[in-house]
C-alpha positions as CSV (number, residue, x, y, z in Angstrom):
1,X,111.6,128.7,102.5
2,X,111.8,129.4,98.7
3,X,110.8,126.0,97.9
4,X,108.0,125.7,100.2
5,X,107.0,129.1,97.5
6,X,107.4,127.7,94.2
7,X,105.9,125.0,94.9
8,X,102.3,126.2,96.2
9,X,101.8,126.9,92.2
10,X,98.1,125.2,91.1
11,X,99.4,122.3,89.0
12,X,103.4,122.3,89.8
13,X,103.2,119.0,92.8
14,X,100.7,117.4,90.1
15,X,103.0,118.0,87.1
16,X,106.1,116.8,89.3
17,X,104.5,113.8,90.4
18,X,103.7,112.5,86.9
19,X,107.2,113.0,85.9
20,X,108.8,111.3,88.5
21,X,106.8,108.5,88.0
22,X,107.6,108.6,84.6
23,X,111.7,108.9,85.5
24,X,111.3,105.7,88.0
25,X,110.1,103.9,85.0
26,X,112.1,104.7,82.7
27,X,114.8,104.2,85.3
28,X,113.8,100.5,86.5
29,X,113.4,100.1,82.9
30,X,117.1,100.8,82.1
31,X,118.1,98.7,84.7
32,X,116.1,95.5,84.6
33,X,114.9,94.4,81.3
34,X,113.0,92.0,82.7
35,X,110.6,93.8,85.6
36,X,107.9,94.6,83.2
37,X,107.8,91.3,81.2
38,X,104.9,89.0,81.0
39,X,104.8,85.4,79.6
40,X,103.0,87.0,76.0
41,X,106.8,88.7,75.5
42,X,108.1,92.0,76.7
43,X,106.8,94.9,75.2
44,X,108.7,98.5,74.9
45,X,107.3,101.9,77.7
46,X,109.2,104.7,76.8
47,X,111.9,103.0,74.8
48,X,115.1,104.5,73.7
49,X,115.0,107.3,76.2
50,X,112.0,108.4,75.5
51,X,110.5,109.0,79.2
52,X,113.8,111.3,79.9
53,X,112.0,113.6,76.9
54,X,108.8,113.4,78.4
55,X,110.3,114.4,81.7
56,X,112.0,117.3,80.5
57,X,109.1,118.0,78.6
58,X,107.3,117.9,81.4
59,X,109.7,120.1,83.5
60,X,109.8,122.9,80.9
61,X,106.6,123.4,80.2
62,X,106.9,122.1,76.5
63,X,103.9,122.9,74.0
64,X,101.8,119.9,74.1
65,X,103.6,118.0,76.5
66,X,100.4,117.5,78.3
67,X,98.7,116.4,75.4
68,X,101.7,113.7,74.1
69,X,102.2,112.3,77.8
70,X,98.2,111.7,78.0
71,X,97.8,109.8,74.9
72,X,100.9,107.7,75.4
73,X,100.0,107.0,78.7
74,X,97.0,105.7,77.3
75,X,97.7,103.8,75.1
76,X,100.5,102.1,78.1
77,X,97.3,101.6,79.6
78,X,95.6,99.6,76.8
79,X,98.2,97.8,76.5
80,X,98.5,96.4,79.8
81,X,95.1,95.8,79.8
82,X,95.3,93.9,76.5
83,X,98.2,91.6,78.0
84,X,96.5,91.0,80.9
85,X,93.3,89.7,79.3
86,X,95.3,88.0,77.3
87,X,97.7,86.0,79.6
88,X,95.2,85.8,82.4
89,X,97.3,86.9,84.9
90,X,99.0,90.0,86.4
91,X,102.0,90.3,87.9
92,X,102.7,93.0,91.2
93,X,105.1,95.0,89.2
94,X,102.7,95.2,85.6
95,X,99.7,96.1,88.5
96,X,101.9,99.0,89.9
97,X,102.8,100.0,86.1
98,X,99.1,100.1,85.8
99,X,98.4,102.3,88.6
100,X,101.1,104.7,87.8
101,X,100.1,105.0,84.2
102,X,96.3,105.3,85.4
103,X,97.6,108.4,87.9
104,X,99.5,110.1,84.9
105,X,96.9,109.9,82.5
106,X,94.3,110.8,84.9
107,X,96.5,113.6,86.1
108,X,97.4,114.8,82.0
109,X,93.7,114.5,81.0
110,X,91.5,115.7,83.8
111,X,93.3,117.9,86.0
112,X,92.9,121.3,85.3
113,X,95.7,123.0,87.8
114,X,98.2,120.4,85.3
115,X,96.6,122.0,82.8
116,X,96.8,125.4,83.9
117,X,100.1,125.1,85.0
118,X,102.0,123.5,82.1
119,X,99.9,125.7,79.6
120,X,101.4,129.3,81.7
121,X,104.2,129.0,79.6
122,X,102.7,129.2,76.4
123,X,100.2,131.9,77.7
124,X,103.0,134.2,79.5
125,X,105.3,133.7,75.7
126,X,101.7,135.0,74.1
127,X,101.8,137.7,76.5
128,X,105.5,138.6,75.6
129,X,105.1,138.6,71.9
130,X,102.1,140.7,72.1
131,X,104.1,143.3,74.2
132,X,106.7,143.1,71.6
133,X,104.2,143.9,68.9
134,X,102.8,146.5,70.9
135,X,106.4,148.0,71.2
136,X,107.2,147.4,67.6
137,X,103.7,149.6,66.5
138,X,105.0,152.4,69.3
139,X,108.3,153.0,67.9
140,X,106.7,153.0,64.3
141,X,105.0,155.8,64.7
């Protein structure tokens, strides 16, 4: 019953969403090198670990997260694209890459319950520092 709670938060089913689908690529990335290859050459999404950061990122709350996931995801976008129109030809698993990247951009950019949610953090730590303050100007006089 607690989960069924948390996760009515605005924003929270949005935010999860784009990380798993960042995990499952990252994942299927780890395991086969070749999945998201095309005949122009293979080309790097999330290398070195990176989509584990962007998930934990993701997960909590980091500064900017939002901002970082959109433009990569972008530019996985564009580069897609840009292989596709180059090769002249797309494979299921580059078209499913494309989706998902198209979800968690659109999701990063436009939502504004993502927005709201992954920016509470920074506004609730604003809150707490201005409390501090607040306290610190009490006890001063």
């Amino acid at each position: 019953n607690m989960k069924s709670i948390s996760l009515k938060q605005p924003g929270k089913i949005e935010t999860y969403l784009i990380a798993t689908i960042i995990f499952t690529i990252t994942i299927l990335i780890n395991f086969s090198k070749e999945l998201f290859v095309e005949q122009s050459g293979k080309f790097e999404i999330f290398g070195n670990n990176l989509g584990f950061i962007l998930v934990i990122g993701l997960l909590w709350k980091w500064k900017y997260i939002r901002e970082i996931v959109s433009v990569l995801t972008l530019f996985v976008i564009f580069v897609i694209i840009s292989s596709v129109v180059m090769i002249k030809s797309l494979s299921i698993p580059i078209f499913v890459l494309l989706v998902a990247m198209s979800i968690s951009f659109y999701l990063t950019t436009f939502s504004a319950n993502v927005r709201a949610y992954l920016d509470e953090a920074q506004k609730r730590k604003h809150v707490f520092l201005e409390f501090l303050n607040i306290q610190s100007k009490i006890n001063t006089k």
